[in-house]
C-alpha positions in Angstrom: 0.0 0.0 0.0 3.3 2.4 1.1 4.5 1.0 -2.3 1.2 1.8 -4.6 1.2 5.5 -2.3 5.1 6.7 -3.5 4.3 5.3 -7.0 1.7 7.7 -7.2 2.9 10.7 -5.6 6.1 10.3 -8.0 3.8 10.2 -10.5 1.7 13.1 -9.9 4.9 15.4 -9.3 6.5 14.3 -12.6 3.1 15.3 -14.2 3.2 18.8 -12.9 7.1 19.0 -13.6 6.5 18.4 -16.7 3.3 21.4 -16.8 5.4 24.1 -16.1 8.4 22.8 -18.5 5.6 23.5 -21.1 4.5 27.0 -19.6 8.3 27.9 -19.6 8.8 26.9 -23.2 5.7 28.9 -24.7 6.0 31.3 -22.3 9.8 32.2 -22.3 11.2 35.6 -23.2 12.2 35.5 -27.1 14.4 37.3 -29.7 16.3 38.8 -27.2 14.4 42.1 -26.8 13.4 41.7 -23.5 14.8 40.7 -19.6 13.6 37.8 -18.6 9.9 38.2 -17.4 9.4 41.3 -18.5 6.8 39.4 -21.5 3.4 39.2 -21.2 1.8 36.8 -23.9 -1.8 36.1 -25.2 -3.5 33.7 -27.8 -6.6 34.1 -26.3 -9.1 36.1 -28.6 -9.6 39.8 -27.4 -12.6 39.7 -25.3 -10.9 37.1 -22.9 -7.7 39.2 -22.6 -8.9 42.5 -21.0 -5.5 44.7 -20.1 -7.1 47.6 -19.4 -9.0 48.8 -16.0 -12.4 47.0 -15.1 -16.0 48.0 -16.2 -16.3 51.3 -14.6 -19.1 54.5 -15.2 -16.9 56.7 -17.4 -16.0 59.9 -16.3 -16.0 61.4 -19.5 -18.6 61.8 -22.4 -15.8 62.5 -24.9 -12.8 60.4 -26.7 -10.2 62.5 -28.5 -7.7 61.9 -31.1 -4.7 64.3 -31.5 -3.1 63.3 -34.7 0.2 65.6 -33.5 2.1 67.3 -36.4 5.6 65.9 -36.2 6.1 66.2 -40.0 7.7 63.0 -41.3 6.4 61.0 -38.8 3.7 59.2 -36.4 2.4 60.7 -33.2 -1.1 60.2 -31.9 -2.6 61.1 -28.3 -5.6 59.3 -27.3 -7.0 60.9 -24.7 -10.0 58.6 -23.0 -13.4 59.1 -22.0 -12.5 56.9 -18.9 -9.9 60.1 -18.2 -6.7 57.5 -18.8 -4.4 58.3 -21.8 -2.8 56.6 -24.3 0.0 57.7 -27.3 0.9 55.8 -30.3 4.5 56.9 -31.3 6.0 59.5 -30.1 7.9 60.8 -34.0 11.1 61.2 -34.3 14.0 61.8 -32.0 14.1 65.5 -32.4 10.1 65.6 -31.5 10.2 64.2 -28.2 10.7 67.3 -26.6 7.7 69.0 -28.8 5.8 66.1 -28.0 6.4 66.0 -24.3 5.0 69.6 -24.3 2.4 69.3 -26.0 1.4 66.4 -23.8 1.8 68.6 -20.7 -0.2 71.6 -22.4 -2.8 69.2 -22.1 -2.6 68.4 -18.7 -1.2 65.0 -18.8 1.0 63.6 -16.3 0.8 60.0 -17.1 0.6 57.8 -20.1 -1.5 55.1 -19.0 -1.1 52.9 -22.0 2.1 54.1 -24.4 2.6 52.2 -27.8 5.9 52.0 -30.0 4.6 50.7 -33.5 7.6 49.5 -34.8 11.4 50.2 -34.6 11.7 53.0 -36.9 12.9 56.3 -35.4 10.2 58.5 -36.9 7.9 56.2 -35.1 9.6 55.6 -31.7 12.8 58.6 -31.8 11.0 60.6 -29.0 9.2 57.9 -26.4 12.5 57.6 -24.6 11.7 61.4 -23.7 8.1 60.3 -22.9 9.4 57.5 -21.1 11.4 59.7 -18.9 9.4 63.1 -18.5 6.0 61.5 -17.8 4.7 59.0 -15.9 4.1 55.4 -17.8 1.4 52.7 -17.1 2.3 49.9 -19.7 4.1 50.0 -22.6 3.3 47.8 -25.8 6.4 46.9 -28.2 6.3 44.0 -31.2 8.5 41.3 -30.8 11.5 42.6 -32.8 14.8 44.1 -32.3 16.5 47.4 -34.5 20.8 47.2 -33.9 20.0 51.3 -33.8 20.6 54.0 -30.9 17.5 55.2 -31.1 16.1 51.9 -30.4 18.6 51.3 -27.3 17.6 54.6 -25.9 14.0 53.3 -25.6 15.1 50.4 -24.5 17.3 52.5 -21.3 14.5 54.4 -20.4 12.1 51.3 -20.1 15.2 49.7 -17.9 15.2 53.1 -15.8 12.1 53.3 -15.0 11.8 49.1 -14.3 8.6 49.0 -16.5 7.0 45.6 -17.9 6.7 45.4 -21.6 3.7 43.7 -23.1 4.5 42.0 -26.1 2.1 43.6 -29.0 0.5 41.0 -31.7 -2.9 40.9 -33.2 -5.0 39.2 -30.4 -3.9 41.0 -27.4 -6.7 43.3 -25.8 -5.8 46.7 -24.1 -9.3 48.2 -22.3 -12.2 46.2 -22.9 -15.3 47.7 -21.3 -18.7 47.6 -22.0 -18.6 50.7 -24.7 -14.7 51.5 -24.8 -12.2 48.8 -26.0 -9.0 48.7 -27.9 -7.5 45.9 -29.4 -4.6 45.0 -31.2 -4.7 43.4 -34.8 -1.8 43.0 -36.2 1.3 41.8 -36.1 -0.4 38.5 -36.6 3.2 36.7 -37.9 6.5 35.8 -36.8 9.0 36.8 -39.6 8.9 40.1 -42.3 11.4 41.0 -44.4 10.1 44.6 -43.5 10.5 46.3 -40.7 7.4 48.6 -41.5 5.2 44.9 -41.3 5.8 44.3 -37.6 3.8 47.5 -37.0 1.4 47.5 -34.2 -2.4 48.3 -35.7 -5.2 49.4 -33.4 -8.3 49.5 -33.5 -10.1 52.0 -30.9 -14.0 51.7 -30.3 -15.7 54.4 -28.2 -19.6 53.8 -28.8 -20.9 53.6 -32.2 -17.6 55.1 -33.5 -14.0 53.4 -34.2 -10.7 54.6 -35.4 -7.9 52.3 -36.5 -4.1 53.1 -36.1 -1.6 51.2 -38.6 1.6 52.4 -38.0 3.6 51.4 -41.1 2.1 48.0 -41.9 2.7 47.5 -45.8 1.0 45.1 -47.8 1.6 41.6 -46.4 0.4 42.7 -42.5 -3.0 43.8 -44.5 -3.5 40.2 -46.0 -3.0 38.5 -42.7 -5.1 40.8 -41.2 -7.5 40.5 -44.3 -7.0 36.3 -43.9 -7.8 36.6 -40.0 -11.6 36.3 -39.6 -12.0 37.9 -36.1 -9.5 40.4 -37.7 -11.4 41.4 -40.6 -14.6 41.8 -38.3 -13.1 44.6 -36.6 -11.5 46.3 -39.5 -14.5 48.4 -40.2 -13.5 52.2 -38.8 -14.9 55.7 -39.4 -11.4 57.0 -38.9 -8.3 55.2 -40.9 -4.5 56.3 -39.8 -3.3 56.1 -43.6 -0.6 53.4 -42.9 3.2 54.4 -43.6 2.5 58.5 -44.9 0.0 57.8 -47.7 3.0 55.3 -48.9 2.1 53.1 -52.1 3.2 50.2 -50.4 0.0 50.2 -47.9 -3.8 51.3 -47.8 -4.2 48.3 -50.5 -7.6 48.2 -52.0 -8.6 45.3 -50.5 -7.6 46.6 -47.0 -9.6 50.0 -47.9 -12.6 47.8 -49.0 -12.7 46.6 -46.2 -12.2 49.3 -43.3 -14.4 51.4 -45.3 -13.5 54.4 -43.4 -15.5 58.2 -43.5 -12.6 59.8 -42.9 -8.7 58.9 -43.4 -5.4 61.2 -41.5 -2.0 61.4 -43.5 0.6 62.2 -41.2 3.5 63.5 -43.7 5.7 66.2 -43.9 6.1 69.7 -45.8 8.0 68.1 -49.0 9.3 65.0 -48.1 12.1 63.0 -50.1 9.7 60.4 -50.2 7.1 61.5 -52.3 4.5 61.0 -49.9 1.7 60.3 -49.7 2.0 59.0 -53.3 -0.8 59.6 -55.9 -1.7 56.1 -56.2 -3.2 56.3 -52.4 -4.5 59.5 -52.6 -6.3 58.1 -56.0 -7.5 55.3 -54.1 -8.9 57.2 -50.6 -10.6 60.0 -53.3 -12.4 57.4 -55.3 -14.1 55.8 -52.5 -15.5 59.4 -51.4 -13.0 59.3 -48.0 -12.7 63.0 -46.6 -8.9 63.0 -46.3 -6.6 64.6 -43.8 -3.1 65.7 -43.6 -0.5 67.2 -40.7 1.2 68.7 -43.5 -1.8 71.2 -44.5 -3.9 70.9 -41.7 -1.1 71.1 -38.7 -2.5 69.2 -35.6 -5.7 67.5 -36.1 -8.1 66.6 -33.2 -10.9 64.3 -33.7 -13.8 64.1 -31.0 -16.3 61.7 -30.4 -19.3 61.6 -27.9 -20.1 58.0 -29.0 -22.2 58.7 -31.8 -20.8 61.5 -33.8 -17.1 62.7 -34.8 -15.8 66.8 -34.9 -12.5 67.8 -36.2 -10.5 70.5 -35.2 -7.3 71.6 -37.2 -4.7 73.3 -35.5 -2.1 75.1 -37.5 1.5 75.1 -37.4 4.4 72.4 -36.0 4.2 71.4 -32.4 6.2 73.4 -30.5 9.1 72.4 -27.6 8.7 74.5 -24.0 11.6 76.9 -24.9 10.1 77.8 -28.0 6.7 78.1 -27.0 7.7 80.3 -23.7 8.6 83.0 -26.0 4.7 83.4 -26.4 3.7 82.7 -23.2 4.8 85.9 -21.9 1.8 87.8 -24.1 -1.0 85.7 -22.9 -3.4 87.0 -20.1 -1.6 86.6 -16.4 -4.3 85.8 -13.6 -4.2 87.5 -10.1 -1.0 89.6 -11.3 0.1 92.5 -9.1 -1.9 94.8 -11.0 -4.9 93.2 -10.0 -6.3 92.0 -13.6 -7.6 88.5 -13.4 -8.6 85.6 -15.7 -11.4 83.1 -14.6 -11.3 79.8 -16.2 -14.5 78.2 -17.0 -14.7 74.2 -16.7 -17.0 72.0 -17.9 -18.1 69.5 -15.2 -19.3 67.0 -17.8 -16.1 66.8 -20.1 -13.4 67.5 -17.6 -12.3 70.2 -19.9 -11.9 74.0 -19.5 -12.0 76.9 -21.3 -10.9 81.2 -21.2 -14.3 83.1 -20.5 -14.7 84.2 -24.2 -14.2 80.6 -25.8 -17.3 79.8 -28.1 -17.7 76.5 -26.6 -18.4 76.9 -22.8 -20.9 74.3 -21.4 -24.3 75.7 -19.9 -24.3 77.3 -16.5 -25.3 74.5 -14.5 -22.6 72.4 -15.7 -19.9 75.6 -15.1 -16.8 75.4 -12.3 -14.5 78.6 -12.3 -11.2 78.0 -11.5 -8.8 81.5 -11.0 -5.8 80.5 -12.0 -4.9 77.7 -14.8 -2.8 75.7 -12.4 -6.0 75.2 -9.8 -7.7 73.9 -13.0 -4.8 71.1 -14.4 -4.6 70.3 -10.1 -8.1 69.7 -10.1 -7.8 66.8 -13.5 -9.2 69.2 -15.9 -8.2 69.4 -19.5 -7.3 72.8 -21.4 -9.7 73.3 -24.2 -8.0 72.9 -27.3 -9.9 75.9 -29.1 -9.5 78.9 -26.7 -5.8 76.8 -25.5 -6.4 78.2 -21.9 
């Protein structure tokens, strides 16, 4: 009976042994990129993976996109209805600074979900500046290394700052509640001869409207995503981040067909070497009746939603570093200054957002809270108006 006892006890510990050598196997860090459990993997499909915070009332009736004009290059804020924040690419390594102020002229403090697309430094060149100047909840990457310094300096900062790094591929959820998710749809392979395929797409869903984020997938990451049934289901979008500047390479027909967009964003730059966005894209987006964007004529676009309908806002000119934009500061009005002229701040209760006393867009008395001096209003969790830019 002792006997029959230790047979089985050997045999049960051999069987779990064995278990984890499997979860270790599939589960092990890869390629190199990472330190060892710093990976977070999922296969499961996206509304069993939920990363994000759970269900909660949103604090927020609004979702805005800031396509941010970093010429040749990818930048996107995100700012949530659920009053977290995330940003897709950060442009390239001269933006960072530019990009960390315009962050902060929004009030943001921390990135709650921060996205590098791919290793290309007009994608990732300033989130090593992010990294450090902000505060960072988790940070998305593909599977895939760039022998680059730009690269390595991402790479420092996410070391500096001990962060986890979840490993980006088509089936891994971000937020997932009952009418905001985001989810990730492609890379859906393991090996690209391009760098540009390895690019993290997104798909944001805030009530009956959707935007999709494609970094610089070409060609190849559309057909997987195309061949992908659960993929293709969530393709549809109003909004479409033209993939790779309006480059020929992407935005194939198929893949247009298919996402179907009302509206598509170009983010290019002022005469490019590149020739984009090429005319073969632009052909393609004006054909199918697409209202079409771009940072290079438009400057700064902001899209809102209230979970049924879609504004734009275009703001001109490049984003702008601290010391450049503290040149103008000095002009705008100063509240409670020695002189005794004041400026009230008008929030919106509702939105989270305020405004300068003669912006066209105040909310209704009941829903007012005056704030005297800008810095109560960014202490309190509001957002500066991006009209009136309080």
């Amino acid at each position: 009976m002792k006997q029959k006892m230790q047979q089985r006890t050997r045999f049960v510990v051999l069987t779990i042994l064995f278990i984890l050598s499997l979860i270790i196997l599939f589960t092990g860090p890869g390629c190199g990129l990472f330190q060892s459990g710093s990976q977070e993997y999922t296969t499961a499909p996206p509304s069993e993976t939920s990363q994000g915070p759970p269900d909660a009332q949103l604090l927020a009736d609004q979702l805005e996109v800031h396509f941010l004009n970093v010429g040749q290059a990818d930048s996107i804020l995100i700012q949530l209805p659920n009053s977290q924040t995330m940003l897709i690419d950060a442009g390239n390594n001269a933006d960072g600074p530019a990009v960390v102020s315009y962050l902060r002229q929004q009030g943001i403090r921390k990135i709650d979900y921060l996205i590098g697309t791919h290793p290309h430094e007009d994608h990732i060149g300033g989130l090593d500046n992010v990294i450090k100047d902000l505060a960072i909840g988790q940070v998305y990457l593909p599977q895939i290394t760039n022998n680059t310094k730009t690269f390595e300096d991402v790479l420092q900062a996410i070391n500096a700052k001990s962060l986890t790094v979840t490993t980006a591929k088509a089936g891994v959820s971000i937020i997932d509640q009952e009418n905001l998710k985001a989810v990730i749809l492609a890379p859906g392979g393991t090996a690209y001869e391009s760098l540009n395929d390895w690019s993290v797409v997104t798909r944001a869903q805030y009530g009956a409207t959707s935007f999709l984020f494609t970094g610089d997938a070409e060609a190849q990451s559309e057909r997987e995503m195309l061949a992908s049934s659960w993929a293709t289901s969530l393709l549809k979008s109003d909004v479409l981040k033209v993939s790779h500047h309006g480059s020929h390479s992407s935005t194939t027909q198929p893949f247009l067909n298919v996402v179907s967009p009302k509206y598509a964003v170009i983010s290019v730059g002022v005469g490019n070497d590149y020739g984009h966005p090429h005319s073969e894209t632009l052909t393609r987006l004006n054909r199918a009746g697409i209202e079409v964007y771009r940072t290079d004529q438009d400057g700064t676009l902001i899209f809102t939603s209230d979970g049924e309908k879609i504004s734009i806002e275009k703001l001109a000119g490049p984003l702008q570093s601290d010391s450049v934009a503290s040149d103008s500061a000095a002009s705008k009005p100063v509240a409670n200054n020695a002189m005794g002229n004041t400026e009230q701040f008008i929030g919106n209760k509702n939105s989270q957002v305020f405004h300068r006393s003669t912006c066209s867009g105040l909310p209704s008395e009941k829903n007012r809270v005056l704030f005297d001096t800008r810095e109560k209003a960014v202490a309190e969790g509001y957002r500066p108006c991006p009209s009136c830019r309080p």
